[in-house]
C-alpha positions as CSV (number, residue, x, y, z in Angstrom):
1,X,9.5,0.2,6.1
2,X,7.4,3.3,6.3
3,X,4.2,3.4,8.3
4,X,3.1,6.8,9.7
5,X,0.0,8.6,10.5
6,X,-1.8,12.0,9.7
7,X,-5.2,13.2,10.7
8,X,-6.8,9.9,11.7
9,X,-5.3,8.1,8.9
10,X,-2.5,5.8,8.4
11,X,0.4,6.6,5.5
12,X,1.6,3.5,4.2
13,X,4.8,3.8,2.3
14,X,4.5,0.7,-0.6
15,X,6.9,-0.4,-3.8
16,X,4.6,-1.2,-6.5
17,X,6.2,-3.9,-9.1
18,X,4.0,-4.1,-11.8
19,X,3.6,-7.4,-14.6
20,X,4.0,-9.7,-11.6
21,X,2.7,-12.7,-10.3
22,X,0.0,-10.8,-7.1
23,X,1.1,-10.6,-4.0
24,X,2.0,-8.3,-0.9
25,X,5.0,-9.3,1.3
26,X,8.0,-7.2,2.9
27,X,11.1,-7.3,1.2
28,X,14.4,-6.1,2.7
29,X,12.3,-3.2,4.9
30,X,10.0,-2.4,2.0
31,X,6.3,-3.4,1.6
32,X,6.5,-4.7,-1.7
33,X,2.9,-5.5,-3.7
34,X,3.4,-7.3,-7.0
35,X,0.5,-6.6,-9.3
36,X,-0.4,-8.5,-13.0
37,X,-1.1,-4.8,-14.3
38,X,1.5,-2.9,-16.6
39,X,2.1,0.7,-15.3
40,X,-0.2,1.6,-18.3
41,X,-3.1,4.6,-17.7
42,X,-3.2,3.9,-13.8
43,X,-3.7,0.4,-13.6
44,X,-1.5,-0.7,-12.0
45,X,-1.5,1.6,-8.9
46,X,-5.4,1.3,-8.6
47,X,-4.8,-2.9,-8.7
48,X,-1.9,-2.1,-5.7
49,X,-4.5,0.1,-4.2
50,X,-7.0,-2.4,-4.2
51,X,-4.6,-5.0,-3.0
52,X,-3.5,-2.8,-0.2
53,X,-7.3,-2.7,1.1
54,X,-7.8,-6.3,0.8
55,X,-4.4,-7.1,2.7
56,X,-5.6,-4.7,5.6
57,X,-9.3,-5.8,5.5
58,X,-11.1,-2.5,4.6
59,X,-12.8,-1.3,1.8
60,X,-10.8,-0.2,-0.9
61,X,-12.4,3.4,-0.8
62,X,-10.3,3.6,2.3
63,X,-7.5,3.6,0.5
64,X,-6.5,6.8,-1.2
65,X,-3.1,7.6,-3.2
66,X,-1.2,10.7,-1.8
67,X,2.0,10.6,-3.7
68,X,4.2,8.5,-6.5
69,X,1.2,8.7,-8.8
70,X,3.6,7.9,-11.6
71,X,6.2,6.3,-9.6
72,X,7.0,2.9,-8.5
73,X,7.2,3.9,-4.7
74,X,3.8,4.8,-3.6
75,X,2.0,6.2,-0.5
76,X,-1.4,5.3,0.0
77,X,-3.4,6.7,3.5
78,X,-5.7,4.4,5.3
79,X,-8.6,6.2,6.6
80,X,-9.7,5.2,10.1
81,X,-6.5,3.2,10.9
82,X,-3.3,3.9,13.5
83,X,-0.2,2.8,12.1
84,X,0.4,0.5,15.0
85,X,-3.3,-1.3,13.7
86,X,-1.6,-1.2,10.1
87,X,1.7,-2.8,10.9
88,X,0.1,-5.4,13.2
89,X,-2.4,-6.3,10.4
90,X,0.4,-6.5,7.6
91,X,2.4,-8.6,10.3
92,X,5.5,-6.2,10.4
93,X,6.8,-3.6,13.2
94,X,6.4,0.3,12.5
95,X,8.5,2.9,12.4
């Protein structure tokens, strides 16, 4: 899995798989969210976004979108988070 960190924030490498039952978990190395949204107009990345906030316990404007806009492998930055604080909070080990 992907965790890094840039400026004071923390770049969190997700896969997005959207018109799923909710849910974050790691799967084979990957921190996989599942979101009820179709990949429709944004949806579902803003409901991974927000998902991605609530998993870390920060407000969801903390969460920003950096690349994969239109991809199913995303990377969201976590302002005001190491990446060590970020992998102990998603209960995984960083890279």
């Amino acid at each position: 899995m992907d965790i890094g960190e840039r400026a004071g924030a923390a770049l969190v490498t997700v896969r997005v798989r959207p018109r799923s039952l909710p849910g974050l978990e790691v799967r084979d190395g990957e921190i996989v969210i599942d979101v009820a949204a179709p990949p429709v107009d944004g949806r579902a990345t803003e409901e991974a976004r927000k998902a991605l906030a609530a998993a870390l316990g920060v407000p969801p404007g903390r969460v920003i979108l950096r690349s994969g806009k239109r991809s199913r492998t995303k990377v969201f930055s976590v302002a005001g988070l190491a990446r060590v604080e970020v992998a102990r909070r998603l209960g995984v080990g960083a890279r």
